[in-house]
N, C-alpha and C positions, 0 to 999 in steps of 0.2 A: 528441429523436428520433434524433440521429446516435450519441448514447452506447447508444440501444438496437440500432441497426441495427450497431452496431462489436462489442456485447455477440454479436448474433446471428451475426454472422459469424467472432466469436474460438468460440463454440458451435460452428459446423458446424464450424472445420477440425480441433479438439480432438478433438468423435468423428470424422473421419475418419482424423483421425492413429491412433488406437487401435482403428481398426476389422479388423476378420480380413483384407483382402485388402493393408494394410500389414505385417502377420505374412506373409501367403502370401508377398510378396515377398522378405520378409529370409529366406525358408526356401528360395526359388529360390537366389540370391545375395548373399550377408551386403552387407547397404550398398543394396542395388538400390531398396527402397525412397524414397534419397533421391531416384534419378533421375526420381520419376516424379510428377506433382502426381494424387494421387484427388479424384474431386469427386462426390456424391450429389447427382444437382438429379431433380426430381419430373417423373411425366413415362408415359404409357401409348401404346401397348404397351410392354412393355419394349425397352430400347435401350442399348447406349453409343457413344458418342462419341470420337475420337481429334481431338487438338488439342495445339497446342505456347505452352509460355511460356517464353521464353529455352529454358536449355537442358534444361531437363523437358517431358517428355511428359505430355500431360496426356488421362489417362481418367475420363471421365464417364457416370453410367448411372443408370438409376432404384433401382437395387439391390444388393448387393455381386455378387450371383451376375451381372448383367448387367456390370460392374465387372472384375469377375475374369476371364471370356467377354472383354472387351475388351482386358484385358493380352494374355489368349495369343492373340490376332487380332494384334497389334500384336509380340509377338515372332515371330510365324511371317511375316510379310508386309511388317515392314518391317526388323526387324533381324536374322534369318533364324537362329532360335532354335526349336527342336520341343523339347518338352518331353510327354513320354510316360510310357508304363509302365516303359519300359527307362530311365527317367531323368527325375527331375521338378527336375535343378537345372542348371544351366549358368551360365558366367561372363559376364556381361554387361559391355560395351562401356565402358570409361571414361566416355563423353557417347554415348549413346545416336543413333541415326539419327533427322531430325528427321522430324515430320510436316510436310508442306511444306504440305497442304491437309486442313482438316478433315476427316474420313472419319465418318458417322454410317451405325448400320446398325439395325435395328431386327427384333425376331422376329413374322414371319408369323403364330406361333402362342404358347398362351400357355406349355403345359407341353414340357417336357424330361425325361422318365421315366428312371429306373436301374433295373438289376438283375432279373435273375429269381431263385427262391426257389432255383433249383438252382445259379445263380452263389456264392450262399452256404455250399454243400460243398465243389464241384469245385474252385473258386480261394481262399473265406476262409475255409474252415474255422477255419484254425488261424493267422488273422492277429493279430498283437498292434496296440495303439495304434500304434506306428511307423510298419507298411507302411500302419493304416488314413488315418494322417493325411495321408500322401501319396494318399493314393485321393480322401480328401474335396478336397485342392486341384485334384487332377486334376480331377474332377467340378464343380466351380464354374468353372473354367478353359473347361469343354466348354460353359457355358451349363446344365449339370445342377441345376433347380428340384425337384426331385423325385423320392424313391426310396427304393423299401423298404427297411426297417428290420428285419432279424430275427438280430440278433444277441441273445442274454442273452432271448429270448422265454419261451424254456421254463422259467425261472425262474415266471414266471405261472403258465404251468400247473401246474408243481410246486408252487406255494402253494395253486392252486385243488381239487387232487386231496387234498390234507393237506386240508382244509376237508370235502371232500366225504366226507374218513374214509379215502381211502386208505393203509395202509401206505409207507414209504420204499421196501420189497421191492417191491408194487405198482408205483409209480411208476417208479419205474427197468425194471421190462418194460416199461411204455408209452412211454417217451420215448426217441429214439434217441439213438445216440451221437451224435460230434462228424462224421464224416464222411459221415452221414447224415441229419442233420436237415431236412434241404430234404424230404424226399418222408415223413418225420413230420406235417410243418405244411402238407404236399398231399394229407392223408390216407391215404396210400399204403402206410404199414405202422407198425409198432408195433415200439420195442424193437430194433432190428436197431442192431450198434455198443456197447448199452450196457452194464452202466448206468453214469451217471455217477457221478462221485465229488462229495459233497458241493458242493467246493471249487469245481470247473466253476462251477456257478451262482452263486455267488457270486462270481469273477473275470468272469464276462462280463455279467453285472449291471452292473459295474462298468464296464467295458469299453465298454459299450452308453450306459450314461449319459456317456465323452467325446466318441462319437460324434455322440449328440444334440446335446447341449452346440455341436458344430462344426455341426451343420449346420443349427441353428437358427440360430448365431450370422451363418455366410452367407446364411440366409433360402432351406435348401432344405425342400420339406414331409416330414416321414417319414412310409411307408407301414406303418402297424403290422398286423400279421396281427388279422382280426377274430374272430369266434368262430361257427359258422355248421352248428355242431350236434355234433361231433368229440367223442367218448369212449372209453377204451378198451373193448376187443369183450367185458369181460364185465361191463357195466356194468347188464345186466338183471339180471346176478347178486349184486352187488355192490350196486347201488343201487334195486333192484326195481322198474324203471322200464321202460316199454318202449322198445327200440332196434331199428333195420335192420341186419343184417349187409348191406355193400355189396357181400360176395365178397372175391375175393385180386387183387392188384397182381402182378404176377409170382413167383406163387407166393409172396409174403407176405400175411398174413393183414391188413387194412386195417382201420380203427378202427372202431368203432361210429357211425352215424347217428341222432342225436336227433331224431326228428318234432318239428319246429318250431312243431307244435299242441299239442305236448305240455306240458301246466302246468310241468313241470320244465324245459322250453327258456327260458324268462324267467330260471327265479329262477339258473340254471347262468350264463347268458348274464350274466348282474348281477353273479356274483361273478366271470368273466372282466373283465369290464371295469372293475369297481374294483378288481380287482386290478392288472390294467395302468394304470390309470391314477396308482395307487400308488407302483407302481416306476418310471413313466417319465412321466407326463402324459398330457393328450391328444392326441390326433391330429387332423388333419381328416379325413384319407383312412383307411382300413380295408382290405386286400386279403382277400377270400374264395372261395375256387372249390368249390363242394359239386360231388363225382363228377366229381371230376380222374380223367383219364383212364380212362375205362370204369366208374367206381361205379354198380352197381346202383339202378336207379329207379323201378323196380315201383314199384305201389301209391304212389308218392309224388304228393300234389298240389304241382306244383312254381310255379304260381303264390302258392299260399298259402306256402309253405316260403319263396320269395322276401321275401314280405310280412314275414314272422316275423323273417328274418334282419336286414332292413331295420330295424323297428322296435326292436326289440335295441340296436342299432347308433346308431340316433338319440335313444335314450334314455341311452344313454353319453353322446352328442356331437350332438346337433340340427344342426349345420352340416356332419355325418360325410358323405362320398360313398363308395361301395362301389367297390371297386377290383376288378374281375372281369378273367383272364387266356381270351384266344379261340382254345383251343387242340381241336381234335377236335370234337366233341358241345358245348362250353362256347362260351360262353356257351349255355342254352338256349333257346329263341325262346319256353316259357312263363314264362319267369322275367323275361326283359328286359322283356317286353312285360306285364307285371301292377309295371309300378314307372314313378312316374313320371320323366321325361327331367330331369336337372339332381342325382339321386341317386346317380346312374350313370356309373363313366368305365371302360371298356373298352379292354386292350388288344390289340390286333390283334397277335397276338403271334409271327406270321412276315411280314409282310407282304411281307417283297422272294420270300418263297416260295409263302406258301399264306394269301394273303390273303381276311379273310373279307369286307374294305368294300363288294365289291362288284365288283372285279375280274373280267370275265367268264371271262380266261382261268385263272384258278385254280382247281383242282379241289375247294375249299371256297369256292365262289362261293355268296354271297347275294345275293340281287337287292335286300333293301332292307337291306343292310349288317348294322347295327346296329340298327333300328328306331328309327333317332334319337336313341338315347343317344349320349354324348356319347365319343370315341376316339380312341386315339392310335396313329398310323402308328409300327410295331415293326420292329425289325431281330433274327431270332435268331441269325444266323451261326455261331454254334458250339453243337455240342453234347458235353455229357461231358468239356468242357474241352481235346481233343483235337489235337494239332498239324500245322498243314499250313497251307499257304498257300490262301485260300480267299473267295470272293466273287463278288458279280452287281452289278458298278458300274451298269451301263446296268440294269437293272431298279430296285436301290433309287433312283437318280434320276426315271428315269422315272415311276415307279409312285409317287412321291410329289407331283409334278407333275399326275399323273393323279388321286390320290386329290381334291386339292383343289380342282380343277376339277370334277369328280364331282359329279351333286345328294348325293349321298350325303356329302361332305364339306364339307356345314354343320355337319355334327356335328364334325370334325376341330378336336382340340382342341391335338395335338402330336404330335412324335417320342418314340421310347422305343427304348433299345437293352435289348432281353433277352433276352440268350446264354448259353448255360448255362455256362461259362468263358471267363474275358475273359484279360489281359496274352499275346496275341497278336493278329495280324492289325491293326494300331494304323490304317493307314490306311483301313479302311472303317468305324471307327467317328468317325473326322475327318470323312468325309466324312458321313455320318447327321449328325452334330452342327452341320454349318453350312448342312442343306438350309432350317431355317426362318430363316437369317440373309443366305441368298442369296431375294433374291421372283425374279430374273431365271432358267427352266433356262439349264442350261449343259450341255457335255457332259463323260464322262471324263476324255477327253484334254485339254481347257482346263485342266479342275482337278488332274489329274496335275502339270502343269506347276509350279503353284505348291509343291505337295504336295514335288515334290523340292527345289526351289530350298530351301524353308523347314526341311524335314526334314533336311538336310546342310550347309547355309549357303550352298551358292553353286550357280550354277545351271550343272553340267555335263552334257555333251556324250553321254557316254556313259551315265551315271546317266538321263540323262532316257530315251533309249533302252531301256534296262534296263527300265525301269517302262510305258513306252510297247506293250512287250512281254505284261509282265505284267499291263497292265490289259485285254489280248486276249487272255489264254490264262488263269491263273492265277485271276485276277478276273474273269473273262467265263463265268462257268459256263450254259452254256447251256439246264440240264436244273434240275430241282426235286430237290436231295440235302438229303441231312441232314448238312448240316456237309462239309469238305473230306473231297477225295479220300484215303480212309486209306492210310496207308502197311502195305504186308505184312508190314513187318518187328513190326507190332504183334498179326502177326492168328494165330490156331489154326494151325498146318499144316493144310493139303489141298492136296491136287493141284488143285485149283480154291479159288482166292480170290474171295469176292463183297463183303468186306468184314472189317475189321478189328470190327469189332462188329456186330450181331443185323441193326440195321434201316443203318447205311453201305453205302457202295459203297467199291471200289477202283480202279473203274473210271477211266481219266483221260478226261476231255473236252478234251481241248489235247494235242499230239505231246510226247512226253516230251523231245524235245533243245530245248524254248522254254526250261526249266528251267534247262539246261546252258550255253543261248546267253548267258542273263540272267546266270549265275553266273560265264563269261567275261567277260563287260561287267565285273561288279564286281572281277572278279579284276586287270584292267585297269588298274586307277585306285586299288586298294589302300591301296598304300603313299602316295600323297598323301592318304589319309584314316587315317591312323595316330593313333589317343586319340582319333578322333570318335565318340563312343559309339554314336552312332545309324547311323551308316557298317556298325558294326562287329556290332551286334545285328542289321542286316538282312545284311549278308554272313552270318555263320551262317544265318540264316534261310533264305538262297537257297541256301546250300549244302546244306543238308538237305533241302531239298526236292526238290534235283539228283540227291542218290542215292534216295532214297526213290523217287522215280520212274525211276528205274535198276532200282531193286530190283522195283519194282512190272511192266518187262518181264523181267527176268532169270528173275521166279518163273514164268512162264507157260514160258520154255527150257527151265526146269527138268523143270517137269511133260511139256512133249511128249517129253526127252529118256530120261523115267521109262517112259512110254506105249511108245516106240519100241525098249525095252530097251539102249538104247546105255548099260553102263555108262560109259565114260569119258570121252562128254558129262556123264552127270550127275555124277559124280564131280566134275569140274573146274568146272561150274556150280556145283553143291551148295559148293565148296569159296570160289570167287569169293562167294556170296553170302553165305555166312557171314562173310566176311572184308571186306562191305561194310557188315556192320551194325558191325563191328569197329572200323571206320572213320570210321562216323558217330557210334557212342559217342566217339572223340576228338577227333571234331569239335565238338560239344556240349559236351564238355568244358569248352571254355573260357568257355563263359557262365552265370553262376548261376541266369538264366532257363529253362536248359537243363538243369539239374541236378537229378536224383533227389534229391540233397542238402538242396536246397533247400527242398524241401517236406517231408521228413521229420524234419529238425530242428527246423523249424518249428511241428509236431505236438509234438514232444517236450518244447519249449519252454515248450508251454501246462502241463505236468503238472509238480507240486509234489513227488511221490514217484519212486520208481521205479516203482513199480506202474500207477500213473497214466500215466507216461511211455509202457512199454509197450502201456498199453491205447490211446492217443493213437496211436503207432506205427502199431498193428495197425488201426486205423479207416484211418490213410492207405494203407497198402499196400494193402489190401484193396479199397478204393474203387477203384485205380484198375489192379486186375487180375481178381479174379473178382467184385469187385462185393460178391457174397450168399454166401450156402451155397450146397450144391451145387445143391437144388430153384429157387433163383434163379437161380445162374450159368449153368445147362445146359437146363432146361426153358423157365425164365420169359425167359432171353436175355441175360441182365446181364453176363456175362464179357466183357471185355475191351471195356464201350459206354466209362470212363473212361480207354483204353488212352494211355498218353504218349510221343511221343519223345524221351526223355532221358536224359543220359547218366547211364549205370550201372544202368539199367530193361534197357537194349541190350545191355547187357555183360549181365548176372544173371539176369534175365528170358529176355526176345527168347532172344538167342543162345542159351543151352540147351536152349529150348523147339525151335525150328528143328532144331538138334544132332541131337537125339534124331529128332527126325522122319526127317531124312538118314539115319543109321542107321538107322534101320527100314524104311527104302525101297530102300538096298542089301544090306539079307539079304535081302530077298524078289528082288531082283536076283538076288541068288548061288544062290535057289532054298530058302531057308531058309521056313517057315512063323513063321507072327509073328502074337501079336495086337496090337490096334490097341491105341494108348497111352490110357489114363486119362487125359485132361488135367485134368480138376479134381485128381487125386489127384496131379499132377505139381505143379501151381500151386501149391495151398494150402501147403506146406513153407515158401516164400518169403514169403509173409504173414505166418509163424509168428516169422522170423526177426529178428535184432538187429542184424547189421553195418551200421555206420556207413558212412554215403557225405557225402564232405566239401560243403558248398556253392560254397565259393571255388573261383574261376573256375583251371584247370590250363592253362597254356601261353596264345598272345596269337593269336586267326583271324587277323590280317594276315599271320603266318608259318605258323600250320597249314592255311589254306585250299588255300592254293597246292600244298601237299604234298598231299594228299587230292585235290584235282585232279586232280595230274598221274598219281598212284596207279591212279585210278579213272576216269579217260577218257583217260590214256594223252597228254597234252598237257601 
């Protein structure tokens, strides 16, 4: 009996020793590993455990992803380690900070949701394995069980349209590029981006299978797109079947809807799913949304179309649940309600904004939520991947305290963060990520306090202040926006700004010198935080945000000073404001987070030819300036919703665009007639374009902050 019981325990510590969250380790800090003893003991809800044997820390949980959730609970709170987007490694301590008393925490709820479909253009288009395998540890670290999966997807449907007898030529009009496949696989349009090049699918095939690989190996579930009726729009002609035109998405033409009554919706639906099941396995979960935003519904029975989609789905996968996004019109109350509860997980996919659970004060209030399916409280916070400082701490707290108390959150099954661009804003997604590991509320300011201590390593005076600031002005948004307050310097000229894209604001809801006070706080303490990474990403950060809100009063002097014909206000305005975006491009400068560079190498990266290269290029630019053609960027509203603060967009972009404006507002000053500028025809040139913008970081913010400072408020 003791040879067996010695056998079983030389068993567990062997797989623990070669399990993924002793790799996550060695890849935080080469060696860190040894510091720490992991222990898998059995055990529901999920939980881990903090405990000490001599001089290792010892984490214990039901699972690696609760496991891994426990390191980075124990480096942020007891050895005062943040590990982020701007940084997933740091040096750890010779002997580690002990745990003096055991700490067990356990999750309120079961799931931990990732990603939206549009996170997958705005931010990964063009991510290779490196940055992804830092994302997966991030996301195990965060408590992250679960999360879509659509990289390498369209490999599927390329094999299933080859089957159905499409052409390559075919294919390639219906499948979008690389920097817009997210609203491809949301129905949304056809072809825009592409076509791809062979190779594509077959590198992110590849691609897609190390990511499963990893996130299987952590025990997270992936969410594979399901199939829920999608063809391209000439498929009555093509395959002599009948189909819905659903209309246009912003002036793109949207794919074809198969009636889910239709005999051809099975046998289609069969070869979707052995096809994916081919290339990647199965799934449990499925995400589907028919008549994402505004598709035509007519004539449809949408209880029976639910049924069809349903059953589809479970004949690939009997234990499948339908993974439905609650955005606009969607979920639709006849579709939830003709499926039974336990098929269905829903997510609530603004909830700190425009929650549908049930929230009376939200302007997409349901009174019975979800009808009982089952749901997960969402955070969108950004939209279009967009930069600015930005947040409603007291709402996503509150309202998730509220949701669970609610009759309506029997159904409440988890958190989900689904932003349409993530690697910014890093503290309101710490905070989403530990509300189901806290059961006690708490308020902002409590958890601020640890947030700094653990974010910078020690707990200073003025830093706490800084944030203390920021979590009432910056983070306290008091109104329902879409995404932070944009910055001007990203927006069209007008004499009136309402926003840097179609549906933003530019409005600030907080005085603009909160920005400037918090940026002297940091300025303060600088140089004691000199090579602290995370010091030094949120000083740019605050720095930028200090002119942008500068800029964002400056352009309103501008416009009264245009109104009142003073030229030599607007002159010396007009000349001040050009010379602050000047200033913020060299501000940005020194972060690769901050760099045009960065992301357009990174497109470049993925293509094998020149041609390739180019056509990768022209997907990135594009996305995140006019978006579409002219009929999308001007009519449908797309221009400037991906607009970015970064350096050399500022320089190349912004500033020329502004330039010209200025000029054409002092001929008419001087009495000269002028027409108004083309801006798509002004724009598109620069999408067209090749020049290289570097990614490495130029010059060090603890010395250029100070100068841009004193430049630009005079201090």
């Amino acid at each position: 009996m003791k040879r067996i019981c010695l056998g079983l325990c030389m068993l567990i510590c062997l797989s623990a020793k070669s399990s993924p969250v002793y790799e996550l380790l060695e890849r935080i800090d080469p060696g860190a590993s040894q510091k720490f003893k992991i222990e898998l003991s059995e055990g529901e809800p999920d939980f881990f455990e903090l405990d000490q044997a001599g001089e290792k820390v010892v984490v214990r949980g039901n699972n690696y992803v609760s496991i891994a959730t426990g390191i980075n609970w124990y480096l942020k709170y007891y050895a005062g380690i943040h590990l982020s987007w701007n940084g997933m490694q740091a040096k750890l301590p010779a002997v580690l900070p002990p745990v003096k008393e055991k700490e067990r925490r356990e999750a309120s709820l079961k799931y931990r949701y990732d990603f939206n479909y549009c996170t997958y253009s705005y931010s990964m288009a063009f991510w290779d394995w490196e940055r992804w395998e830092r994302e997966l540890d991030w996301m195990a670290m965060h408590g992250i069980n679960m999360a879509l999966a659509l990289t390498g997807m369209e490999v599927v449907w390329h094999n299933v349209l080859q089957q159905l007898g499409y052409t390559a030529e075919e294919i390639g009009q219906f499948i979008a590029g690389p920097g817009f496949l997210a609203w491809w696989h949301m129905n949304n349009l056809e072809g825009w981006g592409g076509p791809n090049p062979e190779s594509w699918y077959e590198r992110q095939m590849q691609l897609q299978h190390r990511i499963l690989n990893r996130m299987r190996e952590y025990g997270i579930e992936p969410v594979f797109p399901g199939y829920a009726g999608m063809l391209p729009h000439n498929a009555s002609e093509k395959l002599g079947i009948e189909v819905k035109d659903p209309g246009l998405w912003c002036g793109y033409q949207r794919p074809a809807f198969l009636y889910p009554e239709n005999p051809a919706f099975k046998r289609i639906a069969g070869l979707y799913y052995m096809e994916m099941e081919k290339r990647f396995g199965k799934a449990k979960f499925y995400g589907m949304d028919p008549f994402h935003e505004g598709g035509n519904v007519q004539g449809i029975d949408l209880a029976a179309a639910a049924q069809s989609v349903l059953q589809a789905m479970k004949t690939a996968n009997p234990e499948a649940v339908w993974v439905m996004q609650a955005w606009q019109a969607n979920p639709r109350h006849e579709m939830i309600t003709a499926l039974q509860p336990g098929n269905v997980l829903i997510l609530d996919l603004s909830s700190e904004n425009r929650p549908m659970w049930g929230d009376k004060e939200s302007v997409w209030y349901r009174e019975k939520g979800f009808e009982g399916q089952d749901w997960l409280y969402c955070m969108l916070l950004n939209f279009g991947g967009n930069v600015g400082m930005y947040g409603r701490m007291d709402r996503v707290i509150n309202g998730f305290y509220a949701a669970v108390q609610h009759p309506n959150g029997a159904s409440l099954r988890g958190v989900g963060k689904t932003m349409e661009g993530i690697e910014n804003n890093p503290v309101m997604y710490e905070l989403l990520l530990e509300l189901p590991w806290r059961k006690i509320p708490f308020t902002k300011e409590e958890w601020l306090k640890g947030y700094v201590k653990a974010r910078y390593g020690k707990d200073d005076p003025r830093l706490q202040q800084a944030w203390q600031i920021l979590g009432k002005a910056a983070y306290n948004c008091p109104v329902v926006q879409e995404g932070t307050t944009e910055s001007v310097f990203c927006a069209r000229p007008a004499e009136e700004i309402s926003g840097a894209s179609s549906w933003g604001t530019s409005e600030l809801y907080y005085a603009p010198e909160e920005s400037k006070k918090v940026a002297a706080l940091f300025l303060e303490v600088s140089e004691q935080y000199k090579g602290n990474n995370n010091f030094e990403y949120d000083l740019t950060d605050i720095m930028r945000q200090a002119l942008a809100d500068k800029g964002n009063v400056l352009q309103k002097k501008i416009t009264e000073a245009y109104r009142l014909k003073d030229e030599t206000a607007f002159r010396n305005l007009s000349r001040e404001f050009l010379q602050l975006i000047l200033w913020q491009d060299t501000l940005l400068a020194t972060r690769p987070e901050f760099r045009l560079g960065t992301w357009l190498e990174r497109a470049k990266a993925k293509g094998e030819t020149e041609e390739e290269k180019r056509l990768y290029e022209w997907n990135a630019r594009v996305q995140i300036t006019t978006w579409g053609n002219r009929q999308a960027a001007d009519k449908g509203g797309l221009r400037d919703y991906s607009h970015r603060e970064w350096a050399g967009l500022l320089k190349d972009f912004y500033y020329p665009r502004w330039k010209a404006y200025f000029d054409l507002l002092e001929k008419r000053l001087a009495g000269e007639e002028t027409e108004d500028i083309d801006w798509y025809a002004f724009e598109e040139p620069w999408t067209l374009k090749n020049k290289v913008y570097a990614s490495a970081p130029e010059g060090n913010i603890i010395d250029v902050a100070p100068l841009v400072f004193r430049e630009v408020f005079g201090q």
